[in-house]
KEDREN-254645 format. One line per field, with one value per residue: residue number from 1; residue in one letter; x, y, z of N, C-alpha, C, O in turn. Coordinates in nm, 3 decimals. Last residue first. Layout:
N
num NUM,...
residuo A,...
n_xx X,...
n_yy Y,...
n_zz Z,...
ca_xx X,...
ca_yy Y,...
ca_zz Z,...
c_xx X,...
c_yy Y,...
c_zz Z,...
o_xx X,...
o_yy Y,...
o_zz Z,...
END
This chain:
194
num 194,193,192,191,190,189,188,187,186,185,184,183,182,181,180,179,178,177,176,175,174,173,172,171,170,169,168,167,166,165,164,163,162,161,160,159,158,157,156,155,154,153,152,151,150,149,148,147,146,145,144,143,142,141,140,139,138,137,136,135,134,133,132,131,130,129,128,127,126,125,124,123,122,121,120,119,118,117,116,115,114,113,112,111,110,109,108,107,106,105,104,103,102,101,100,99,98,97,96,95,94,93,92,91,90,89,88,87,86,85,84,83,82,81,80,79,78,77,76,75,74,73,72,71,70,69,68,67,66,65,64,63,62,61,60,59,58,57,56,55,54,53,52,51,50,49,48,47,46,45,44,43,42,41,40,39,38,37,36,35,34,33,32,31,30,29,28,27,26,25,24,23,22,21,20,19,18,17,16,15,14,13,12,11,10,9,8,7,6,5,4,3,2,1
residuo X,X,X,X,X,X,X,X,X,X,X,X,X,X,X,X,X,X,X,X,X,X,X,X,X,X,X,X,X,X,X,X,X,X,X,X,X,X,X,X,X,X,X,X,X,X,X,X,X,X,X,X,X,X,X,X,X,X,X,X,X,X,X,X,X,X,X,X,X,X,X,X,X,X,X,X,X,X,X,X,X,X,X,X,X,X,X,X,X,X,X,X,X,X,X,X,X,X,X,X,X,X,X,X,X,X,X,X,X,X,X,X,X,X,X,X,X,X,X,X,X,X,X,X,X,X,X,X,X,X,X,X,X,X,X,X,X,X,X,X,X,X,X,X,X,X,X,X,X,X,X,X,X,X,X,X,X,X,X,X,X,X,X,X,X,X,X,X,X,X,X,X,X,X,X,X,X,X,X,X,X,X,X,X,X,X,X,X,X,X,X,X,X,X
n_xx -6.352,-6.119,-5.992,-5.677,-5.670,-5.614,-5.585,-5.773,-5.579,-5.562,-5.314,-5.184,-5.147,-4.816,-4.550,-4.365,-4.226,-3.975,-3.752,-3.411,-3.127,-2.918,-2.931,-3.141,-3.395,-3.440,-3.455,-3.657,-3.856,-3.909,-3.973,-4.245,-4.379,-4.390,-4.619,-4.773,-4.843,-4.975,-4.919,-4.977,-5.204,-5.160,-5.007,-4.855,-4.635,-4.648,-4.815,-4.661,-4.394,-4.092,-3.900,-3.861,-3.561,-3.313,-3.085,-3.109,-3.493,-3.749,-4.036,-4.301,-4.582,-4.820,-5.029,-5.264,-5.324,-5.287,-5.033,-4.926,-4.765,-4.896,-5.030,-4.829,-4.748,-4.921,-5.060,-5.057,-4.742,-4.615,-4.314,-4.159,-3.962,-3.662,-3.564,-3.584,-3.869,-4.007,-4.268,-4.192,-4.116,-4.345,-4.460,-4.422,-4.337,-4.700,-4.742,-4.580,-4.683,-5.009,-5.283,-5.505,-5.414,-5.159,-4.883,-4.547,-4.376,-3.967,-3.768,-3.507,-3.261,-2.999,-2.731,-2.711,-2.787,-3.071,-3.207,-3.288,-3.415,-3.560,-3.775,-3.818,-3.977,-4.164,-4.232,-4.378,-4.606,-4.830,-5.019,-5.034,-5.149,-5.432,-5.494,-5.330,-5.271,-4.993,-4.921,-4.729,-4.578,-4.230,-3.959,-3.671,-3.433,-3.090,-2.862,-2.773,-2.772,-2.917,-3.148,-3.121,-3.135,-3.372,-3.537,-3.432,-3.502,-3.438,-3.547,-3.714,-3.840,-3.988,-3.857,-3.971,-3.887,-3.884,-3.928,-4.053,-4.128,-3.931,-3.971,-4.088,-4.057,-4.424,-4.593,-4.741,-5.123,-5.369,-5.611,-5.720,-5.490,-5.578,-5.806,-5.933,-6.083,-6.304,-6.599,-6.535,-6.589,-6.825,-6.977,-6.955,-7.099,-7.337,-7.402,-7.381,-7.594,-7.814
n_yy -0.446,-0.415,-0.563,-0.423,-0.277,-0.212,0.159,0.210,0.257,0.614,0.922,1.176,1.499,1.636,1.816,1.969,2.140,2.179,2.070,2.291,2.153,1.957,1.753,1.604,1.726,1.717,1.464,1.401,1.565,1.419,1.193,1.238,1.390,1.458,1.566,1.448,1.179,1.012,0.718,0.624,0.580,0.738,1.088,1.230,1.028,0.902,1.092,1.140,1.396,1.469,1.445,1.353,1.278,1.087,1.199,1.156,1.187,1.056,1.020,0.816,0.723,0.497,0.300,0.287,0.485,0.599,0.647,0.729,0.593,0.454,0.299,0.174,-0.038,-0.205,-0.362,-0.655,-0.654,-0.565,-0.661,-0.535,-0.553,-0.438,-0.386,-0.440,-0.681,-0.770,-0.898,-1.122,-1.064,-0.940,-1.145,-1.336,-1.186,-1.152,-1.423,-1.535,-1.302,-1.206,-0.963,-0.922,-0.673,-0.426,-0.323,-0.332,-0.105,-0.110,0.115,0.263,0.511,0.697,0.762,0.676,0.425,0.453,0.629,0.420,0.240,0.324,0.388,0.117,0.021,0.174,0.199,-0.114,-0.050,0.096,-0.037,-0.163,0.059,0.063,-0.231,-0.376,-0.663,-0.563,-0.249,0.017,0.276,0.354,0.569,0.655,0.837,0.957,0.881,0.592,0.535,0.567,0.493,0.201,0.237,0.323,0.104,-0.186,-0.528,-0.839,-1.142,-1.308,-1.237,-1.051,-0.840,-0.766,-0.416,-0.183,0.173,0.504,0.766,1.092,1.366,1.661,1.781,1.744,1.545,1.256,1.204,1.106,0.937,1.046,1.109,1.015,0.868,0.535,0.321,0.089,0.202,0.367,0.111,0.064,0.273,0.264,0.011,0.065,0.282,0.126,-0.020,0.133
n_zz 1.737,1.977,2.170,2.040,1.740,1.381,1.309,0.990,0.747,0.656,0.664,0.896,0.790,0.936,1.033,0.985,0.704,0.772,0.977,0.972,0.802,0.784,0.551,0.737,0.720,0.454,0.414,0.601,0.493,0.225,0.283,0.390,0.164,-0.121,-0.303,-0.473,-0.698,-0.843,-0.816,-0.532,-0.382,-0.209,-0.204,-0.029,0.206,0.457,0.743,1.060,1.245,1.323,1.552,1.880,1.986,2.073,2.018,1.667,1.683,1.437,1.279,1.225,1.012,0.869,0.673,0.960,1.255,1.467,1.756,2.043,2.140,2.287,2.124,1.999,2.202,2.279,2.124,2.157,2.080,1.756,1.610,1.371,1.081,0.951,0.628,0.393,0.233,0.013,0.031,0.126,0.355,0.498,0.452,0.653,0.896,0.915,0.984,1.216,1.417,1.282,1.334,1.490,1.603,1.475,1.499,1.346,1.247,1.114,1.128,0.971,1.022,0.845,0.720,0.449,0.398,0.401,0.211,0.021,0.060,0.244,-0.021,-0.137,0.067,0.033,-0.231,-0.201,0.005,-0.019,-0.023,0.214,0.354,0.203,0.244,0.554,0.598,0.740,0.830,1.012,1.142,1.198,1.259,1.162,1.318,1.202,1.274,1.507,1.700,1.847,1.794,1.862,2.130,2.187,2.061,2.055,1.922,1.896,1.618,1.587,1.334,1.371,1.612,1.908,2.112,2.330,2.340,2.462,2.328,2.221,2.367,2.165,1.887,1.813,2.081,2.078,2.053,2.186,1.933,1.721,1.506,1.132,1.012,0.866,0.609,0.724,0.734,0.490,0.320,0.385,0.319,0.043,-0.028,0.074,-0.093,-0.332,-0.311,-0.323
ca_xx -6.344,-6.191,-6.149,-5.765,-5.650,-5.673,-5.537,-5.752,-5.663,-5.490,-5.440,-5.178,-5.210,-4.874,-4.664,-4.330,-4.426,-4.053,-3.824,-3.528,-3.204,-2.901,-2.913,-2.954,-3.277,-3.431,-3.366,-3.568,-3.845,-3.871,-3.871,-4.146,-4.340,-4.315,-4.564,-4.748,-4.776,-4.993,-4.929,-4.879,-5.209,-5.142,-5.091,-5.024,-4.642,-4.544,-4.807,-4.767,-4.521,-4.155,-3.890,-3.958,-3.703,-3.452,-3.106,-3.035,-3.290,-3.683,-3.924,-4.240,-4.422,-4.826,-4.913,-5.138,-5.331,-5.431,-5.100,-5.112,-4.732,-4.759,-5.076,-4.870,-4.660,-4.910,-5.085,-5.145,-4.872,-4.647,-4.482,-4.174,-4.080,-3.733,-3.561,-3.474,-3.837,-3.876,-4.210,-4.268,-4.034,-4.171,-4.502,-4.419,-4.243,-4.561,-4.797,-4.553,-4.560,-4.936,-5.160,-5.495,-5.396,-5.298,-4.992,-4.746,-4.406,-4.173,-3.857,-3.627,-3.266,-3.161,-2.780,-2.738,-2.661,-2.998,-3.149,-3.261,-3.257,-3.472,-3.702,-3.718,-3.842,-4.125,-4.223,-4.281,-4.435,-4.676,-4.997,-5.015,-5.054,-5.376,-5.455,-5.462,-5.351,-5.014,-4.998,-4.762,-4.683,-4.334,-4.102,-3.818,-3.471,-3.231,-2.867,-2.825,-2.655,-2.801,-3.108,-3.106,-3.009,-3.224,-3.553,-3.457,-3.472,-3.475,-3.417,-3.672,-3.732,-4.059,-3.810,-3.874,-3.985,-3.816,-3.980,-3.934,-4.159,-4.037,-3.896,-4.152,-4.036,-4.292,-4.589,-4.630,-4.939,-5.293,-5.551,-5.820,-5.574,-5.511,-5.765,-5.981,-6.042,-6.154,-6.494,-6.536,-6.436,-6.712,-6.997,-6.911,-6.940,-7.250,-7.365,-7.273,-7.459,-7.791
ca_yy -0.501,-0.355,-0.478,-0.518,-0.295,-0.317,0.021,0.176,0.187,0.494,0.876,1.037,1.406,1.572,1.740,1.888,2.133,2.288,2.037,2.253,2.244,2.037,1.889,1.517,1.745,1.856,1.541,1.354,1.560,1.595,1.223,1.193,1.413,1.331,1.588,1.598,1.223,1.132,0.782,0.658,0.522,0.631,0.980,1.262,1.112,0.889,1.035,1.219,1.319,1.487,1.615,1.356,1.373,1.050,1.235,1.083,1.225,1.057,1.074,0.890,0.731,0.659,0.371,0.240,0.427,0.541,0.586,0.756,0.707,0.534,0.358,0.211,0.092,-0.083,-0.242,-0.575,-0.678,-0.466,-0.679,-0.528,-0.558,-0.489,-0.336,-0.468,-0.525,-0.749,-0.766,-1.113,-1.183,-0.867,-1.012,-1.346,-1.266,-1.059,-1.364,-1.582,-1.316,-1.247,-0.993,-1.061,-0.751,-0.477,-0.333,-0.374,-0.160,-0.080,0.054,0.221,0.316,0.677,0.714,0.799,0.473,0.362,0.646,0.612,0.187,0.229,0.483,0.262,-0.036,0.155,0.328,-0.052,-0.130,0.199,0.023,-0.230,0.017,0.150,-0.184,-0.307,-0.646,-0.693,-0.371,-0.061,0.175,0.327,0.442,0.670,0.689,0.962,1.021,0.659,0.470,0.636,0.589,0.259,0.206,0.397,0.234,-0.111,-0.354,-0.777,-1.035,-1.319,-1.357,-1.146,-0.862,-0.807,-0.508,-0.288,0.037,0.417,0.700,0.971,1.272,1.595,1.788,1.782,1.673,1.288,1.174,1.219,0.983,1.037,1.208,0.987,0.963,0.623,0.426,0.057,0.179,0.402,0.197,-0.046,0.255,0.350,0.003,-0.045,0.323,0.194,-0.127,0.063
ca_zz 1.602,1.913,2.217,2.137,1.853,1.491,1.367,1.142,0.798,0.613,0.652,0.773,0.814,0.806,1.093,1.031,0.738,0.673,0.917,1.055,0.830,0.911,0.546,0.658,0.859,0.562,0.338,0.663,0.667,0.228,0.225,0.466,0.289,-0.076,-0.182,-0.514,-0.592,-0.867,-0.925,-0.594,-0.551,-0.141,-0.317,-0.040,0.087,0.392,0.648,0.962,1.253,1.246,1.496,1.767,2.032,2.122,2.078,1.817,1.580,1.577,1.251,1.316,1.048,1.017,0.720,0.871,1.100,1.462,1.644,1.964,2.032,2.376,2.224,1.897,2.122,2.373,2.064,2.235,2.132,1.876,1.661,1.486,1.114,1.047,0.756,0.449,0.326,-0.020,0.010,0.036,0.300,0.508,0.398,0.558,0.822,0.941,0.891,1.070,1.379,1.397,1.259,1.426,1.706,1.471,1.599,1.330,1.357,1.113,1.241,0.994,1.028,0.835,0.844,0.463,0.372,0.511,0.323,-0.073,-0.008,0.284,0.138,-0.203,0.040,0.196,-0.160,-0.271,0.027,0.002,-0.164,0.081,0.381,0.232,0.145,0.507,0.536,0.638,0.832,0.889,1.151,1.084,1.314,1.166,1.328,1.259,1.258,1.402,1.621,1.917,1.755,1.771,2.116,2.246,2.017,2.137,1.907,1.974,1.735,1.683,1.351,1.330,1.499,1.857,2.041,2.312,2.319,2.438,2.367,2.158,2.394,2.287,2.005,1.783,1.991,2.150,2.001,2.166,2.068,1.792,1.593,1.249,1.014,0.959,0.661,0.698,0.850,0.583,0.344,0.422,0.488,0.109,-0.038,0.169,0.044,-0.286,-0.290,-0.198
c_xx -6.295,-6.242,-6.188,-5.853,-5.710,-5.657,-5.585,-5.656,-5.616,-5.639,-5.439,-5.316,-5.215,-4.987,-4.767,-4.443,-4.375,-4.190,-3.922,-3.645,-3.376,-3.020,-2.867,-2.911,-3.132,-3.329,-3.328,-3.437,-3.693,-3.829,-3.799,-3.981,-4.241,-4.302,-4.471,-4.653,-4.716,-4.910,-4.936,-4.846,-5.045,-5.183,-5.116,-5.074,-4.818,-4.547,-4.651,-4.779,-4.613,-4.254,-4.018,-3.977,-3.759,-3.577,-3.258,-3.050,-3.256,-3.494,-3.831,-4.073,-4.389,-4.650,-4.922,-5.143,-5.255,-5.457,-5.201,-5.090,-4.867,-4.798,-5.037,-4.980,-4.701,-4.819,-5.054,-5.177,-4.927,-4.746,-4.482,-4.313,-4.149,-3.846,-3.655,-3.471,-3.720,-3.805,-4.079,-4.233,-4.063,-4.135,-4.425,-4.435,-4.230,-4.423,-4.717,-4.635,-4.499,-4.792,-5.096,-5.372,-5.404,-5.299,-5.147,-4.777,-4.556,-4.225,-3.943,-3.645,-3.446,-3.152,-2.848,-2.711,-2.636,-2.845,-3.075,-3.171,-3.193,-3.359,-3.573,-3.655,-3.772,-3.962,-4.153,-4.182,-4.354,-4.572,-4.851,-4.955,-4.991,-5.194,-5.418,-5.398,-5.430,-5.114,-4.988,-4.864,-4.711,-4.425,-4.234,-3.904,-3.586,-3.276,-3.002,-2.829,-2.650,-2.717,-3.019,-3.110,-3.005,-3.158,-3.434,-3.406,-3.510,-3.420,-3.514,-3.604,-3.647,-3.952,-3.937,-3.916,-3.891,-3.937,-3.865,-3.991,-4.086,-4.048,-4.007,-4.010,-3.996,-4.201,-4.454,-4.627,-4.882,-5.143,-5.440,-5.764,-5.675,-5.548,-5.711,-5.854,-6.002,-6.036,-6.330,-6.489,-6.416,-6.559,-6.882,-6.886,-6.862,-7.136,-7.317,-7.291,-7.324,-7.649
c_yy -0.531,-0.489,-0.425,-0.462,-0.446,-0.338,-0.080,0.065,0.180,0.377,0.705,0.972,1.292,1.514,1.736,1.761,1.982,2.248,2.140,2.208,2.169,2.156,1.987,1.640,1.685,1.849,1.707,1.441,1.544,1.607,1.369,1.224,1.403,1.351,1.460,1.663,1.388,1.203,0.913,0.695,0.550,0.542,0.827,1.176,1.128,1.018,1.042,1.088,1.325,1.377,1.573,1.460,1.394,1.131,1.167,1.087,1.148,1.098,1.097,0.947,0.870,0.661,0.494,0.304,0.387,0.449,0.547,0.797,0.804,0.646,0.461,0.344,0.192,0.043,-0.150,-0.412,-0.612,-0.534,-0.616,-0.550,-0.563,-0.425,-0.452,-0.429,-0.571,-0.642,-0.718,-0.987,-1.098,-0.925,-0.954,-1.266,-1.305,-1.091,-1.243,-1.523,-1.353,-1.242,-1.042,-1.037,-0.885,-0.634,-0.415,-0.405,-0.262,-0.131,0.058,0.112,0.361,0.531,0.736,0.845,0.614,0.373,0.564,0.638,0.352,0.223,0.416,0.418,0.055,0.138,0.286,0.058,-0.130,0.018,0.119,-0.175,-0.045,0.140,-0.062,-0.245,-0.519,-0.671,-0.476,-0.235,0.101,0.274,0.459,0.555,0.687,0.783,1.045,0.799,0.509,0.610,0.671,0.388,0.183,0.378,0.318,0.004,-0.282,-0.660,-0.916,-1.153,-1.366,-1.278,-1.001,-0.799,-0.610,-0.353,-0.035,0.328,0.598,0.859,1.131,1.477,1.724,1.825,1.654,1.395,1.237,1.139,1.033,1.002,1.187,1.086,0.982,0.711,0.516,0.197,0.104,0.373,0.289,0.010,0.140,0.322,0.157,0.013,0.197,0.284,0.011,0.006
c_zz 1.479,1.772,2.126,2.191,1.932,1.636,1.519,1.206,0.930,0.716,0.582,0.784,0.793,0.885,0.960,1.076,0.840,0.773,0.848,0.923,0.916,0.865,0.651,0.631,0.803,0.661,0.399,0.554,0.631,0.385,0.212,0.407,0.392,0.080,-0.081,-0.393,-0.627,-0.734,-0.961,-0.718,-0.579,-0.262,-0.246,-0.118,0.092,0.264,0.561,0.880,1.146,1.253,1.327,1.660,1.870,2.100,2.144,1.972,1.698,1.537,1.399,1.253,1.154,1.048,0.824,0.721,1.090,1.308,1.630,1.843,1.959,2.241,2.279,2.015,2.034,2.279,2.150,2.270,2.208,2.025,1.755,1.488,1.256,1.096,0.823,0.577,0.369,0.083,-0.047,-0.079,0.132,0.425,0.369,0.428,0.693,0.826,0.800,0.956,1.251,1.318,1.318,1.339,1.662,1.515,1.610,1.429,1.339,1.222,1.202,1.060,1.036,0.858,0.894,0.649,0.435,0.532,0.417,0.088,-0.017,0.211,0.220,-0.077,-0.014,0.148,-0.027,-0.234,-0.036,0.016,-0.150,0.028,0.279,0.283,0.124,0.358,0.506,0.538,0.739,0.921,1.058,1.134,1.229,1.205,1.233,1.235,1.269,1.389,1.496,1.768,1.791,1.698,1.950,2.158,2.067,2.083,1.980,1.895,1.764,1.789,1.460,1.358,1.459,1.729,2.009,2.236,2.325,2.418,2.322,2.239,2.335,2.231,2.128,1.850,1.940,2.004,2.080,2.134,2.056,1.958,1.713,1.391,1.159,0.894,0.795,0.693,0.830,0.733,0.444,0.416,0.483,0.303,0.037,0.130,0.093,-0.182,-0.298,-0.193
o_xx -6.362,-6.178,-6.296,-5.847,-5.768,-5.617,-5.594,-5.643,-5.505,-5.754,-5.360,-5.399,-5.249,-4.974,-4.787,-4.423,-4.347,-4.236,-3.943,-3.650,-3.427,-2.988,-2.794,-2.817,-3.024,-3.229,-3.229,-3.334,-3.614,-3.736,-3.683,-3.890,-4.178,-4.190,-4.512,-4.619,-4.657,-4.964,-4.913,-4.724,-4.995,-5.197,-4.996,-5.197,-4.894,-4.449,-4.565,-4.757,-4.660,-4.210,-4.017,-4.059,-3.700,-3.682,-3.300,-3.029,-3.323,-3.415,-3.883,-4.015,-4.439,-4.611,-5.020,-5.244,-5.158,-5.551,-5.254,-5.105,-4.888,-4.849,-5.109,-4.994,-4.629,-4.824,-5.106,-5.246,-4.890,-4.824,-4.389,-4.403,-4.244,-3.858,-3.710,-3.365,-3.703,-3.725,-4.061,-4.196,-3.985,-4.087,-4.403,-4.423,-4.128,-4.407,-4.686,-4.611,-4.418,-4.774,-5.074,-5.369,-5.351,-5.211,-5.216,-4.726,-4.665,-4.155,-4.021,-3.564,-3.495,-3.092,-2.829,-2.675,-2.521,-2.784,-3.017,-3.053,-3.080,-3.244,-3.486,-3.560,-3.666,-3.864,-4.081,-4.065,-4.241,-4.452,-4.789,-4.840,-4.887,-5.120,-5.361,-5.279,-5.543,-5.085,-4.968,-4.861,-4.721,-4.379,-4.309,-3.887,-3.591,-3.226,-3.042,-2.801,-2.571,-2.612,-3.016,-3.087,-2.897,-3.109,-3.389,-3.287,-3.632,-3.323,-3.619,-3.604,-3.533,-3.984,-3.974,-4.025,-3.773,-4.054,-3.754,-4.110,-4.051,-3.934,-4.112,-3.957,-3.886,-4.233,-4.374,-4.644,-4.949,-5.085,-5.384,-5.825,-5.711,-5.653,-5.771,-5.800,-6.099,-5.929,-6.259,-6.416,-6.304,-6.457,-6.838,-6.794,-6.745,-7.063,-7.232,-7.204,-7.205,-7.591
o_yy -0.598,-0.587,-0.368,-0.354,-0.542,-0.453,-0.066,-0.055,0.160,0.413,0.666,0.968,1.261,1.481,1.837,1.653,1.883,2.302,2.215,2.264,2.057,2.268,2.082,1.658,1.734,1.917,1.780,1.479,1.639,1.688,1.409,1.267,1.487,1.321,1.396,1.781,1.438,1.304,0.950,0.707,0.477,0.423,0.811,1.170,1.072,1.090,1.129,0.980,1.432,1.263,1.653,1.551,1.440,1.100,1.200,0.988,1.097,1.070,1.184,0.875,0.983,0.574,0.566,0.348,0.404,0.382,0.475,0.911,0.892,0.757,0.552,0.461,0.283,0.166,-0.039,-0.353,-0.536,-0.453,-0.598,-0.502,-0.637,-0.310,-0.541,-0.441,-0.691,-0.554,-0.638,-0.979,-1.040,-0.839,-0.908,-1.316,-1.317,-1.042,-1.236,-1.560,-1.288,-1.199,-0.988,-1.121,-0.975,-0.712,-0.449,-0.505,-0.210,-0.196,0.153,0.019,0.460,0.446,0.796,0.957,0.645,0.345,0.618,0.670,0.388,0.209,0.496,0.495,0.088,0.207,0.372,0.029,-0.143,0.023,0.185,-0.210,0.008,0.226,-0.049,-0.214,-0.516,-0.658,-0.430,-0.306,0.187,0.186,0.554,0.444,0.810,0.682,1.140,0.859,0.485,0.667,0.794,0.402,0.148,0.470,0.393,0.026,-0.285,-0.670,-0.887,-1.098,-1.414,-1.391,-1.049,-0.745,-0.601,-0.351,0.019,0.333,0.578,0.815,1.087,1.478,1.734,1.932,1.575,1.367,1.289,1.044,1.027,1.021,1.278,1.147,0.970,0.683,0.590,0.191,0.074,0.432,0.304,-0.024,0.118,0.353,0.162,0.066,0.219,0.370,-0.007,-0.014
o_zz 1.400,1.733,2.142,2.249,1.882,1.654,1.641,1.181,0.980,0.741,0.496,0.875,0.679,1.003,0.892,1.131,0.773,0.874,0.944,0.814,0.916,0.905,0.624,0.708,0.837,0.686,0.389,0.610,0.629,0.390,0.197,0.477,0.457,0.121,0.016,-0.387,-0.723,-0.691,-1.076,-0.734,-0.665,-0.236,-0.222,-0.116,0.171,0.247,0.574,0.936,1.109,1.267,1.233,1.674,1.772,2.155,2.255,2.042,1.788,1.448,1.469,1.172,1.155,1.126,0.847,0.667,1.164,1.266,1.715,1.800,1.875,2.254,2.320,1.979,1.996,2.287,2.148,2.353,2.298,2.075,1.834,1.419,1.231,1.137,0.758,0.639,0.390,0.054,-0.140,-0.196,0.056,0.351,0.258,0.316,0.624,0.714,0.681,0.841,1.184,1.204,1.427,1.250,1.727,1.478,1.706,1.481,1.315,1.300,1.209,1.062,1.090,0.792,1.000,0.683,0.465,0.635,0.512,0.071,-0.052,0.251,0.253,-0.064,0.039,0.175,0.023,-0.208,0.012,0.044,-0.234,0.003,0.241,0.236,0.016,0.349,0.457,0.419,0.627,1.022,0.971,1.206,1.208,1.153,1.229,1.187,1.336,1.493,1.405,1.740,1.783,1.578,1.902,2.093,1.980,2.057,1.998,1.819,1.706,1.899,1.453,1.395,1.566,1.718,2.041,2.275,2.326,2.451,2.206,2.235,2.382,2.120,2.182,1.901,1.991,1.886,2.169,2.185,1.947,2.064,1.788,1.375,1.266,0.787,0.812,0.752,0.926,0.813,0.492,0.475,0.596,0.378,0.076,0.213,0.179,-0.168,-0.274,-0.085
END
């Protein structure tokens, strides 16, 4: 009995991304203005004008699926920001608030910026369903890669660095290999939902 609970509890903490439609490979990435936990404002244009690529991250405070990449978040950041790779995380889930955020980011050690999403319209636009879930965006504004960060979310056995392979593709000038990944991770908390 206590491991169908513990199964039926990961279950509903698990989901699999897909259940609403993303913006295809391709397609013009859906615009935002968010702010920053500490106020400042980002607008998706005007950072990937400034940039060679962008990526948009979903990420959460609390889900342990998310957790287990902040390490991995920060080493992406330090491996590309030089590179001219800007990250955008984003958190959507609707009891994560601002000073929670701030404090995680803090915690963490993230150099990038954390973006609240309310009321989960951004995460909507992009039909995000998990955390972690990254977007890949070039200057131009158009989505050249959708998915998960890597296949281990233990990070110990990693057999496919995904994201890292996307963006080393395109810094290269070659087209993304496998541009679309499943990510897999914890639902994201909406409004109306549980």
């Amino acid at each position: 009995m206590k491991l169908i609970i513990a199964v039926m509890l990961v279950a509903s903490m698990v989901g699999y991304a897909g259940e609403l439609t993303s913006p295809k490979i391709g397609d013009n990435a859906p615009e935002f203005k968010l702010k920053n936990y500490d106020g400042k404002e980002y607008e998706l244009a005007k950072v990937t004008k400034e940039n060679k690529y962008t990526v948009v991250m979903f990420i959460s405070t609390e889900c342990p699926v998310s957790n287990s990449y902040n390490e991995r978040m920060v080493k992406l950041y330090d491996s590309y920001n030089a590179k001219g790779v800007a990250i955008l995380a984003v958190n959507a889930n609707k009891a994560e608030d601002v000073k929670t955020i701030a404090s995680h980011s803090k915690t963490h050690g993230f150099k990038f910026p954390v973006l609240k999403d309310e009321k989960n319209k951004i995460a909507d636009l992009y039909g995000a369903q998990v955390t972690p879930e990254t977007y890949v965006i070039d200057a131009k504004g158009k989505i050249l890669y959708h998915g998960r960060i890597d296949d281990n979310r233990k990070g110990d056995n990693i057999q496919s660095k995904d994201l890292a392979n996307a963006l080393d593709m395109l810094l290269d000038g070659k087209p993304v290999a496998i541009a679309e990944t499943k990510a897999m991770g914890c639902t994201i908390k909406r409004l109306g939902t549980d």
